[in-house]
C-alpha positions as CSV (number, residue, x, y, z in Angstrom):
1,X,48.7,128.8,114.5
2,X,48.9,132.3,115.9
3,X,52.4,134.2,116.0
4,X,52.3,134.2,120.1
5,X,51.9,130.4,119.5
6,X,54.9,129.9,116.8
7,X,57.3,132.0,119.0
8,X,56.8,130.0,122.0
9,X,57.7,126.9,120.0
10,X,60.9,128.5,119.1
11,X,61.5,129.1,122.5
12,X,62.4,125.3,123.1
13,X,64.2,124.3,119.6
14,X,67.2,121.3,119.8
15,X,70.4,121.3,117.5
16,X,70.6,117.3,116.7
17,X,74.3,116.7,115.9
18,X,73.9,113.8,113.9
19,X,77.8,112.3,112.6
20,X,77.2,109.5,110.8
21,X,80.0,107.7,108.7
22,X,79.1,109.6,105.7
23,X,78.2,112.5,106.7
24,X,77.6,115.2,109.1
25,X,74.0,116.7,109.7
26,X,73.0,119.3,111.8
27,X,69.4,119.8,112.3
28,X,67.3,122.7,114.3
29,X,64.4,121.1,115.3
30,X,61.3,122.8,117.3
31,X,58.9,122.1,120.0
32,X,56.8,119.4,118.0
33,X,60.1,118.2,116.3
34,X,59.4,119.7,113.0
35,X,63.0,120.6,111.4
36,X,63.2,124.9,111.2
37,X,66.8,124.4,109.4
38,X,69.6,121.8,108.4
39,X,72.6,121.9,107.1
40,X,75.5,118.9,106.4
41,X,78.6,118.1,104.7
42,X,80.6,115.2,104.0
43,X,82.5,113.2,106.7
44,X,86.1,112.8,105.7
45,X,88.7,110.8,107.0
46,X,92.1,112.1,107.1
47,X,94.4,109.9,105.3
48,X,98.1,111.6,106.6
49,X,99.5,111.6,110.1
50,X,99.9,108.5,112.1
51,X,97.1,107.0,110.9
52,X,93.7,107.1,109.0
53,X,91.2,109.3,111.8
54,X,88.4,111.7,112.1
55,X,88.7,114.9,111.0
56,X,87.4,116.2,114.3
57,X,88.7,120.1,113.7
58,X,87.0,120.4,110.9
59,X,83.5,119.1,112.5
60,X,83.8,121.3,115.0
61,X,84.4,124.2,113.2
62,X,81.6,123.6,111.1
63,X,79.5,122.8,114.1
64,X,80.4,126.0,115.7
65,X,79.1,128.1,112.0
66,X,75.9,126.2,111.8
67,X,75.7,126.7,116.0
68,X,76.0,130.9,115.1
69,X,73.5,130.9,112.0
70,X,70.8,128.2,113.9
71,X,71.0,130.7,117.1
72,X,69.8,133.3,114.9
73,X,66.3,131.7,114.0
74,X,65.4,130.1,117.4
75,X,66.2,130.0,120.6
76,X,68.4,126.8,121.2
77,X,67.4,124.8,124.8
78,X,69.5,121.6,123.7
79,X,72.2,120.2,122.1
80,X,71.9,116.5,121.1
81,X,75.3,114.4,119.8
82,X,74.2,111.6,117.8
83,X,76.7,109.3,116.4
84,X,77.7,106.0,114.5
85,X,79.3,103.3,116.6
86,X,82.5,101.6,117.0
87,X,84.5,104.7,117.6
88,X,86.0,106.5,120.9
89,X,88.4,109.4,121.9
90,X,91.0,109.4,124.6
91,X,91.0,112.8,126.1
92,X,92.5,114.6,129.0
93,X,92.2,118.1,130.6
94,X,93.6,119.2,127.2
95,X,91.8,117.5,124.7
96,X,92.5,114.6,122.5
97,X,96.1,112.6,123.6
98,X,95.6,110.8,120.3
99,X,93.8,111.5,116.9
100,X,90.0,109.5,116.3
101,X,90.8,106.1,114.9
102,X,88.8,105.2,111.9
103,X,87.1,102.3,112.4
104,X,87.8,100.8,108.4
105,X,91.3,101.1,109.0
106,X,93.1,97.5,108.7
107,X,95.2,97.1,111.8
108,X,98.1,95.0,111.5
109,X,97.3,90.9,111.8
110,X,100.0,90.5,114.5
111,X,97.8,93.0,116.6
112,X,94.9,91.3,116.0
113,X,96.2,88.2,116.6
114,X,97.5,88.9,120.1
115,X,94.1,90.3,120.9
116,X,92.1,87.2,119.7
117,X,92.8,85.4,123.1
118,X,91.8,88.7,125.2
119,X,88.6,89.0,123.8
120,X,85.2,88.0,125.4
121,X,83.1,85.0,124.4
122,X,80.6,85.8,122.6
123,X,77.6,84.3,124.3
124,X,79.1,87.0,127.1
125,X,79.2,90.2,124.5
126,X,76.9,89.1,121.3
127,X,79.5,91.0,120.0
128,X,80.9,89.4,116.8
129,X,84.4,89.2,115.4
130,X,84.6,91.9,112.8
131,X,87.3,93.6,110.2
132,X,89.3,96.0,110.8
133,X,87.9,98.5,113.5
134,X,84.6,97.5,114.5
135,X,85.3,96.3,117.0
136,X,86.2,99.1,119.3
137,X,88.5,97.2,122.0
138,X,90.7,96.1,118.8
139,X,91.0,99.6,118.7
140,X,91.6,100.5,121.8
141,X,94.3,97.9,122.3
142,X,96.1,98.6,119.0
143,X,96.5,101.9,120.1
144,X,97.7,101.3,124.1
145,X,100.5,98.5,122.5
146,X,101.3,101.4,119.1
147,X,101.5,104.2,121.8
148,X,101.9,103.7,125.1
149,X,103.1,107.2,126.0
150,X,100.2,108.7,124.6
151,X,97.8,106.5,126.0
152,X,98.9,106.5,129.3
153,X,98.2,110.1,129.1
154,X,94.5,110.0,129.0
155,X,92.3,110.5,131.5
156,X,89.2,109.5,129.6
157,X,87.7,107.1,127.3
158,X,84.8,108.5,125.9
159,X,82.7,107.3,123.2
160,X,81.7,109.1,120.7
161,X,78.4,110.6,121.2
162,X,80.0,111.8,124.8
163,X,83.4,113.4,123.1
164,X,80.8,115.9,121.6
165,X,78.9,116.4,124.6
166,X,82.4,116.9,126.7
167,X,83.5,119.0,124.4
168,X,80.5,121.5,124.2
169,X,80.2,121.0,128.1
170,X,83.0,120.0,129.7
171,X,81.3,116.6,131.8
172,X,82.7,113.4,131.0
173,X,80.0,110.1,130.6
174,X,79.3,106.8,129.4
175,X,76.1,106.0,128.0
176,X,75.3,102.3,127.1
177,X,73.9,102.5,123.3
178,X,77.6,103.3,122.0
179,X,79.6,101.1,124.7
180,X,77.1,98.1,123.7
181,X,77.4,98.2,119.9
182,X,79.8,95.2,119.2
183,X,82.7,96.8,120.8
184,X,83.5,93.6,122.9
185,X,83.5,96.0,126.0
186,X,79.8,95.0,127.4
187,X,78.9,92.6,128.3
188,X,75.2,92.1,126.6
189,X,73.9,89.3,129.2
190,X,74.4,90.9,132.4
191,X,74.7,94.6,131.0
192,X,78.1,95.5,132.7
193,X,81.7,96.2,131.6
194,X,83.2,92.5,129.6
195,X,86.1,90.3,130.6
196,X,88.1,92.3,128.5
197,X,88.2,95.9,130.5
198,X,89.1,94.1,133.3
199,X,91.9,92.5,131.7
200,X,93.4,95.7,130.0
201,X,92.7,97.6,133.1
202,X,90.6,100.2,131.3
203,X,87.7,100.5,134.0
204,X,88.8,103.5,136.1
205,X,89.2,105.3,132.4
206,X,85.3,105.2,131.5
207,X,83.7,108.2,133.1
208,X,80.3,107.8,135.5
209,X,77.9,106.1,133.1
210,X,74.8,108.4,132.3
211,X,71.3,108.0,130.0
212,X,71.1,109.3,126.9
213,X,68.8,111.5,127.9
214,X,70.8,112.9,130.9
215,X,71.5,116.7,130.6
216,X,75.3,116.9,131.8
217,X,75.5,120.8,131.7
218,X,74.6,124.0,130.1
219,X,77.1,124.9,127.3
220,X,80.4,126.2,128.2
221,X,80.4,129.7,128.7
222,X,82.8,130.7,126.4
223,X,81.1,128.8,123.3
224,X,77.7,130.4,124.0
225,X,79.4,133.8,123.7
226,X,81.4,132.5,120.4
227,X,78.1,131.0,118.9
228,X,75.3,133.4,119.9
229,X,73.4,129.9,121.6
230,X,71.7,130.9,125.3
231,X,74.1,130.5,128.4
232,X,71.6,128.0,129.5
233,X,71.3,125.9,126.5
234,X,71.6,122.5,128.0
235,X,74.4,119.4,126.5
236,X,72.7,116.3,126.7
237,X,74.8,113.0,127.0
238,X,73.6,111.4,123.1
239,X,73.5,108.3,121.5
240,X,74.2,105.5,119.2
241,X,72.8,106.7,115.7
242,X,70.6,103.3,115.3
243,X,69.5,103.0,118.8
244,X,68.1,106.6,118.2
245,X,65.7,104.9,115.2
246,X,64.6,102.6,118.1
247,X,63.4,105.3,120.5
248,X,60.2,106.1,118.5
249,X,59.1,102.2,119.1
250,X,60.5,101.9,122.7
251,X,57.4,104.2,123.1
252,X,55.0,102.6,121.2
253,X,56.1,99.1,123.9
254,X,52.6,97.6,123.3
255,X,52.3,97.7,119.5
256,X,56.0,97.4,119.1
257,X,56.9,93.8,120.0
258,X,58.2,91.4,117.8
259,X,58.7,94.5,115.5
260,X,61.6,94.9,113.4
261,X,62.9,98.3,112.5
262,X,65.1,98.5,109.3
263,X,67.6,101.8,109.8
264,X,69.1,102.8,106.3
265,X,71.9,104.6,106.3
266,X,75.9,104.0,105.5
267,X,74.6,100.8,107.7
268,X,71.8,98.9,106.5
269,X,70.6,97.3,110.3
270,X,67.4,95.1,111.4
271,X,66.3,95.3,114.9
272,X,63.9,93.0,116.1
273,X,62.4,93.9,118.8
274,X,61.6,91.5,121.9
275,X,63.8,88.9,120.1
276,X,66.1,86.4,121.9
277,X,69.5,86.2,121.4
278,X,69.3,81.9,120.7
279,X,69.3,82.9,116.5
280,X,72.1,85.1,116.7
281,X,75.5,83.5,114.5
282,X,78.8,85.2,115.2
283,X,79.9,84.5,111.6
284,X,77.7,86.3,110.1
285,X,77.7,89.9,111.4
286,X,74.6,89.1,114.4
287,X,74.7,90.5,117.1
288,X,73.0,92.0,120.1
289,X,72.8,95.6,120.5
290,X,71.6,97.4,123.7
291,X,69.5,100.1,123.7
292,X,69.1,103.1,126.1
293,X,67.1,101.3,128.2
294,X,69.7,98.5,129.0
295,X,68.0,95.5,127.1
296,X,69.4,93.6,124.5
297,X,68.0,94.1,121.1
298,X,68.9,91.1,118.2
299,X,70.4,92.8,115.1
300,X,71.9,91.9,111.5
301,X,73.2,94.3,109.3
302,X,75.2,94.8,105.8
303,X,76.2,97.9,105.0
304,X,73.3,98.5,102.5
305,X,74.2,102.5,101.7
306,X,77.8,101.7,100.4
307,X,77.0,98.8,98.7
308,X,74.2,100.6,96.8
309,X,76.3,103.5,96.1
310,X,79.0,101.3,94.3
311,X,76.2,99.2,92.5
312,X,74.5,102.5,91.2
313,X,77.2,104.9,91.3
314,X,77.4,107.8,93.5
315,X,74.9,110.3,91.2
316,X,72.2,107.4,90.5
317,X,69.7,107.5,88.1
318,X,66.3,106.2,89.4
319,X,65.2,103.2,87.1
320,X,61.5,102.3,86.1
321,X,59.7,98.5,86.6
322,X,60.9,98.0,83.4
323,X,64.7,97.6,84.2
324,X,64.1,95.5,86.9
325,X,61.9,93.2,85.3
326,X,64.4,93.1,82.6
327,X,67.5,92.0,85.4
328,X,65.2,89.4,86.7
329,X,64.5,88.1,83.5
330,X,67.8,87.8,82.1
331,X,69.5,86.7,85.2
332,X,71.4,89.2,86.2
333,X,72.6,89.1,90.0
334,X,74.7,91.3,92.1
335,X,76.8,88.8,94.5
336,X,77.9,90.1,97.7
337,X,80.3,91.4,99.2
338,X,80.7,95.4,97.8
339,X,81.6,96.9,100.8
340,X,85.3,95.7,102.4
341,X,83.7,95.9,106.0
342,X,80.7,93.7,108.2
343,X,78.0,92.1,106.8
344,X,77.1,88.1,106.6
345,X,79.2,87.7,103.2
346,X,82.1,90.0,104.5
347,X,85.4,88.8,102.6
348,X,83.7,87.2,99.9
349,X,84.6,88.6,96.6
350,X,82.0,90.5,94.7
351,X,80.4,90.3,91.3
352,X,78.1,90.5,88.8
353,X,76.9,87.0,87.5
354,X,75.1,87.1,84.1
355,X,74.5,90.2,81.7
356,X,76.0,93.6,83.0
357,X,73.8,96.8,83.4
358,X,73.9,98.8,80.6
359,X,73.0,101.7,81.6
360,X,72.7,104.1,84.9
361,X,68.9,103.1,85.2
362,X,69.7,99.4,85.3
363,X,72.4,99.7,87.5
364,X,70.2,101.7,90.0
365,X,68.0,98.3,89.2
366,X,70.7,96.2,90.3
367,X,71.2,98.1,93.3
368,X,67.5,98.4,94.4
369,X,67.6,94.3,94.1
370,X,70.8,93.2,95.8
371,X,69.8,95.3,99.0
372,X,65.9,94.2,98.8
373,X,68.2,90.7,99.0
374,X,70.5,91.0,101.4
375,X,67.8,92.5,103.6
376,X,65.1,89.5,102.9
377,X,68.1,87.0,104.1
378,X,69.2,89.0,107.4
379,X,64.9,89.1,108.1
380,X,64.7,85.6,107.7
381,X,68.1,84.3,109.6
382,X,66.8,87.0,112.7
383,X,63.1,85.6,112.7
384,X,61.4,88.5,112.1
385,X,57.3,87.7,112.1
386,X,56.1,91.1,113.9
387,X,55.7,94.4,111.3
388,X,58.9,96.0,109.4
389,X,59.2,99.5,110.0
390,X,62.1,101.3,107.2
391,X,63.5,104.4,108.6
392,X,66.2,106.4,106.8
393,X,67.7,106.7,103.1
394,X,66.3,103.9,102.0
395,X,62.9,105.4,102.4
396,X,63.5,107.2,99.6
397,X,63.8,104.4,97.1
398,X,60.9,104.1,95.0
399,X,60.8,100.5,94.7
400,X,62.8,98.8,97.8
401,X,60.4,98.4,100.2
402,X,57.1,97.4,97.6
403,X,59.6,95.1,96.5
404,X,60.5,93.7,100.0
405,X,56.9,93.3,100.7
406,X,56.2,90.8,97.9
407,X,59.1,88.9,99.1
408,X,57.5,88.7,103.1
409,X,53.8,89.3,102.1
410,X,53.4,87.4,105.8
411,X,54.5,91.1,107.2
412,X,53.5,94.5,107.3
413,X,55.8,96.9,105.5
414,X,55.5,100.5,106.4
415,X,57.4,103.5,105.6
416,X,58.5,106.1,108.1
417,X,57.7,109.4,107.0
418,X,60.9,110.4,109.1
419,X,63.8,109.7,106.9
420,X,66.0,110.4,109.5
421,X,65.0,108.3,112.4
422,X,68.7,109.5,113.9
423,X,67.3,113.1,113.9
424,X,63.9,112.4,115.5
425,X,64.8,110.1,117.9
426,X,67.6,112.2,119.6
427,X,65.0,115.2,119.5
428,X,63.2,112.6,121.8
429,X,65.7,112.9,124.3
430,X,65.3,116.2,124.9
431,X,62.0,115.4,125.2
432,X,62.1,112.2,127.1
433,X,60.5,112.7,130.5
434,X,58.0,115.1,129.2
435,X,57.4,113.1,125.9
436,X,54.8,114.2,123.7
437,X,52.5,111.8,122.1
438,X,53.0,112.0,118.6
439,X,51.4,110.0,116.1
440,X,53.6,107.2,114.8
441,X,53.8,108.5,111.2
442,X,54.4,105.4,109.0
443,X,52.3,104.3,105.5
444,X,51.8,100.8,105.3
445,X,53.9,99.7,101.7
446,X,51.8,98.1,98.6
447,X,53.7,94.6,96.8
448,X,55.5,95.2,93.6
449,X,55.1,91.6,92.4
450,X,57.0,90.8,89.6
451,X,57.1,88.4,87.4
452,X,60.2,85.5,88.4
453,X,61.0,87.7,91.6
454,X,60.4,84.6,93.6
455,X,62.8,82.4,91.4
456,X,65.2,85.3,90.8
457,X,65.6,85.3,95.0
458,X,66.2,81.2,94.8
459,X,68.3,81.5,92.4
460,X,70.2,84.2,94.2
461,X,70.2,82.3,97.2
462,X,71.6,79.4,95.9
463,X,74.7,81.6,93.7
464,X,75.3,83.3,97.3
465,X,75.3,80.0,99.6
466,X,77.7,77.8,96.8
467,X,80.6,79.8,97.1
């Protein structure tokens, strides 16, 4: 590529502002989305003050550093908030009237037992009943009965994709991706506010709803002269971080359906594309997230990240065949549930059945076949027939998806080259009425068949359904 040709990519690059519940990315991506820069650091919760919340000074102080150095190697045109769900700010003309409630914090049981009866059916929301904060109208109505004062305050409820963008731009929107991620505020079937925000009264406090793609505003004036980033650099409106893995195969509509997308992160979550909502169990962690388009999409998810971290400790040690073959064959099964929030065995008490690892490699071996697992069971109670598409950190397991495929060998298995389907699919927006057409970039997956696999899955079945 000539020089003339390079600088004019820079001339269009995107900041992707991906917070997800781990941690927080920043990306500089150009014109043909390949990443120039990236930088990230860990997403901590502050434990003092009234309660557990997001540590949203910090972020933005970060954000505004990285915002400086990136404007030094491109030229910025857009600014894309990416987020995870299950999270929202109450702002007025000053800013926040109450600190970022972390979704994992346990509320007290007489507050979620008075809002049992105010919450939507859930043939109306597909939104299950989940612990603690994931559901965000829990949220919200733990913290209108804990402070009233403060609440009555705000002008806004934004979620959390759109706090960024109001921040950086001063517009207030609602975008559907984050409002219809089992918050039990949309209604899934008819795509409109639920029962529930017309029972609290909370309508007039969600701002004009907007797409994701929407540009709201160029970048307040006084941050592009802080941060280096052009006056015109444009905020747009963001996204729910796994409906951004989605956008890639919303593109792809023809050779997408019946397609099931696996996002890796924190969150382990399959997507089936095209899907009905008739399979979908409340009681264990289904449900029906809507994407930017406004449809439904049938989901399941654990949260596969966490759950391999305490399995194989958080510096793992990669393992070789051997050490799983020599789990299968002694009988060694990791029973859910690791993780104290969502998946289909949330509540259930975790162990190890059989002969403990030994060492670091056999516990990444454990690891590597609890989530191969735990995915293979939320594939089959979903329905999922069409290809599997694996996006994100688990991409980078060596033996996750090989394994997977000798477990479905009636599906295609492919890898995303993308680890990040967050990043690339809110670099789409930017792009998204001028959308290039970029080549899918997946590698179909070989089997790793193992001896006893098979029988070491019924056997983990059965351990997991007799408790």
């Amino acid at each position: 590529m000539y020089g003339s040709d390079k600088e004019q990519i820079k001339q269009n690059a995107s900041i992707v502002l991906d917070i997800g519940k781990t941690n927080v990315k920043l990306s500089l991506l150009d014109a043909q989305a390949n990443t120039l820069a990236e930088q990230r650091c860990p997403n901590n919760i502050v434990q003092d003050g009234i309660y557990p919340h997001h540590d949203t000074d910090r972020i933005w102080s970060r954000m505004l550093h990285v915002f400086s150095e990136f404007s030094r190697i491109a030229k910025v045109s857009a600014i894309i908030p990416v987020t995870h769900g299950a999270t929202a700010a109450l702002v007025n003309d000053k800013g926040l009237v109450l600190p970022i409630l972390d979704y994992e914090s346990e509320l007290p049981e007489q507050d979620n037992n008075q809002y049992q009866p105010l919450r939507p059916p859930y043939k109306q929301s597909y939104s299950p009943d989940l612990p603690a904060g994931l559901n965000l109208g829990r949220q919200l109505a733990w913290l209108q009965n804990s402070y009233p004062a403060e609440f009555a305050k705000a002008s806004h409820i934004l979620m959390y994709p759109q706090y960024w963008a109001w921040r950086l731009s001063g517009v207030a929107a609602t975008e559907v991706s984050s409002l219809g991620c089992h918050t039990d505020l949309w209604n899934t079937h008819l795509q409109k506010y639920s029962s529930l925000v017309e029972k609290k009264g909370w309508g007039s406090l969600f701002p004009p709803m907007k797409k994701a793609w929407s540009r709201l505003a160029t970048i307040r004036p006084t941050l592009a002269m802080e941060t280096g980033l052009p006056a015109d650099c444009q905020i747009v409106c963001g996204i729910h971080d796994s409906n951004a893995s989605l956008l890639r195969h919303l593109q792809h509509a023809g050779k997408a359906k019946n397609r099931t997308v696996l996002s890796t992160g924190t969150w382990t979550i399959a997507a089936v594309l095209g899907a009905d909502q008739e399979r979908l169990d409340e009681h264990a962690d289904m449900l029906a997230n809507t994407n930017v388009l406004g449809e439904a999409v049938s989901c399941m998810r654990f949260m596969g990240g966490r759950e391999f971290a305490t399995l194989a400790g958080q510096k793992p040690v990669t393992c070789a065949p051997y050490d799983i073959n020599k789990l299968i064959a002694q009988n060694t099964f990791a029973l859910p549930c690791f993780a104290e929030s969502g998946g289909p065995f949330s509540g259930q008490l975790a162990r190890i059945s059989g002969q403990a690892p030994e060492n670091m490699q056999e516990r990444y071996a454990l690891a590597t076949l609890y989530c191969v697992l735990m995915t293979d069971y939320c594939l089959e109670k979903l329905g999922s027939e069409g290809d599997i598409i694996i996006e994100g950190s688990f991409t980078n397991n060596p033996y996750l998806a090989a394994l997977l495929a000798s477990l479905r060998p009636q599906q295609n298995i492919m890898l995303s080259n993308d680890t990040s389907g967050t990043t690339y699919g809110a670099w789409m927006l930017h792009h998204w009425e001028q959308l290039p057409d970029l080549n899918e970039q997946v590698n179909p997956v070989s089997k790793l068949t193992l001896p006893g696999l098979l029988a070491y899955k019924a056997k983990w079945r059965e351990l997991v359904m007799s408790r």
